[in-house]
C-alpha positions as CSV (number, residue, x, y, z in Angstrom):
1,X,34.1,-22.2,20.4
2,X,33.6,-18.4,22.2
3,X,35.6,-17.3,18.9
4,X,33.9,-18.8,16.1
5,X,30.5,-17.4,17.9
6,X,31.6,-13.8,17.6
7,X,33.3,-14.7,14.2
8,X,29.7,-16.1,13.1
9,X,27.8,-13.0,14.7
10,X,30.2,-10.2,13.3
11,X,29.5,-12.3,10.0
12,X,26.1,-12.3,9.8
13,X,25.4,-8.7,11.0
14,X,28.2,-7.5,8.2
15,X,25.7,-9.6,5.5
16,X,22.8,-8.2,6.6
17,X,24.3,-4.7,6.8
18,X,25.5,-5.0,3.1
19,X,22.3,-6.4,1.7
20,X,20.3,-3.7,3.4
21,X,22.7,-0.6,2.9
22,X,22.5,1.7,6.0
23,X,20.4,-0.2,8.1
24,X,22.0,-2.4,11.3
25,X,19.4,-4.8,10.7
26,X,16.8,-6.1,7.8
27,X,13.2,-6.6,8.4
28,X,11.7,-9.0,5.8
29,X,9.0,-7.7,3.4
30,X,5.3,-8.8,4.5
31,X,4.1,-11.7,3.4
32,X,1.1,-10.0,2.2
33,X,-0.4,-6.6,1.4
34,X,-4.5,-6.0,1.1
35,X,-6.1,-2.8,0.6
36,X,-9.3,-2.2,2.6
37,X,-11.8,-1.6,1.1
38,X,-10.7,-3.4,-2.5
39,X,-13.1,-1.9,-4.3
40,X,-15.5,1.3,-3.8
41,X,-18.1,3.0,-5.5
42,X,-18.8,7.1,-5.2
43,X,-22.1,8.7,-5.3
44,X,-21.1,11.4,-6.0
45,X,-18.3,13.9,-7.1
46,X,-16.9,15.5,-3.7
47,X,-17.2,12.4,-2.1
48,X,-14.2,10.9,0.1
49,X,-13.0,7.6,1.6
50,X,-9.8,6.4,3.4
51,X,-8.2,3.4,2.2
52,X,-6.0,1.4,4.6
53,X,-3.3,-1.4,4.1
54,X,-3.4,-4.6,5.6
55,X,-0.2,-6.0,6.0
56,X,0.4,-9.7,7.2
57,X,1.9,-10.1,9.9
58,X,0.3,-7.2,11.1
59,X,3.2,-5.7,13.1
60,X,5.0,-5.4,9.8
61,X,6.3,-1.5,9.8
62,X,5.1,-0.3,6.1
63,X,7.3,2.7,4.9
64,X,7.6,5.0,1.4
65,X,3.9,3.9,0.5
66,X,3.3,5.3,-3.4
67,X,-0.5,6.3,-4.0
68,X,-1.4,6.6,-7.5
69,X,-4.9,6.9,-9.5
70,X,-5.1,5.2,-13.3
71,X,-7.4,8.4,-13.8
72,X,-6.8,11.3,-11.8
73,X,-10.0,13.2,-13.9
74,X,-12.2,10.4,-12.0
75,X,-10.5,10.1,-8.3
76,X,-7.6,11.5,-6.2
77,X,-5.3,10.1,-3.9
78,X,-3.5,11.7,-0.9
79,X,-1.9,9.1,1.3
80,X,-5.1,6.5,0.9
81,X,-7.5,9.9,1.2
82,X,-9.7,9.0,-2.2
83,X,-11.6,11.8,-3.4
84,X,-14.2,11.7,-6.2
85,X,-13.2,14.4,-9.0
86,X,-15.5,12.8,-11.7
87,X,-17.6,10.1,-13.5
88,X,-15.8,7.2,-14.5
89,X,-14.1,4.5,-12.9
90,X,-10.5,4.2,-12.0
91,X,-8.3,1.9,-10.0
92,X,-6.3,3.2,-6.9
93,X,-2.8,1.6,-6.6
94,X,-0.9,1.6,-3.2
95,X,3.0,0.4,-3.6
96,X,5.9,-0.3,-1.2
97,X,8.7,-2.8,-0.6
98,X,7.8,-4.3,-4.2
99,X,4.7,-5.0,-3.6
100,X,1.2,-2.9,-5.2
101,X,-2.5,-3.5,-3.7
102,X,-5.5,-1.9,-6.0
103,X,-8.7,-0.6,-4.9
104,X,-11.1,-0.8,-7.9
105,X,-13.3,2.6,-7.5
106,X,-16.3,3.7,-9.4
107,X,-18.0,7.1,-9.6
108,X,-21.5,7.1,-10.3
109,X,-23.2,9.6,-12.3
110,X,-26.6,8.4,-11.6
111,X,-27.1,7.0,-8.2
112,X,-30.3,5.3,-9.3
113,X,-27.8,2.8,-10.9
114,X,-27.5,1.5,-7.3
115,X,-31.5,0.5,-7.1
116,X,-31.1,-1.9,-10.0
């Protein structure tokens, strides 16, 4: 019985090390991803926010996060750092492990738009 445990245990861990290349052990993906905030509006041009991601369960260890703007003449991206270049709307993508969150971000170029 002591065998077939060790057999089973060298099994597994030679699976797992396979499946995940050079790492001993895999971690599953999250089970979900948000972006905070999901969406964002800009004042004005200059103007910065930090995005964060949510991940559930929350200890889940996020790495090679890809930041990307659908309009880099409207907003910026560095590491969830938005910055507002210009008027227009965009939408601020944040990828890993499969999985892409969007922030929805406007730039105003009137900020009496806001009163109505």
């Amino acid at each position: 019985m002591k065998n077939f445990k060790v057999f089973l245990a060298i099994t597994l861990l030679t699976v797992c090390f396979l499946s995940c290349g050079r790492r001993v052990c895999c971690s599953p993906p999250p089970h979900s991803l948000a972006l905070v905030p999901s969406r964002y509006t800009f004042t004005s041009i200059g103007e910065q926010t930090m995005l964060s991601i949510v991940t559930t369960p929350t200890d889940y260890q996020l790495t090679n996060v890809i930041w990307t703007s659908s309009d880099k003449d409207v907003v910026t991206v560095d590491n969830g750092l938005v910055t507002a270049v210009g008027y227009g709307e965009a939408t601020v993508t944040a990828s890993t492990d499969g999985i892409s969150v969007t922030c929805q971000v406007i730039v105003l170029s009137d900020p009496e738009i806001l009163d109505n």
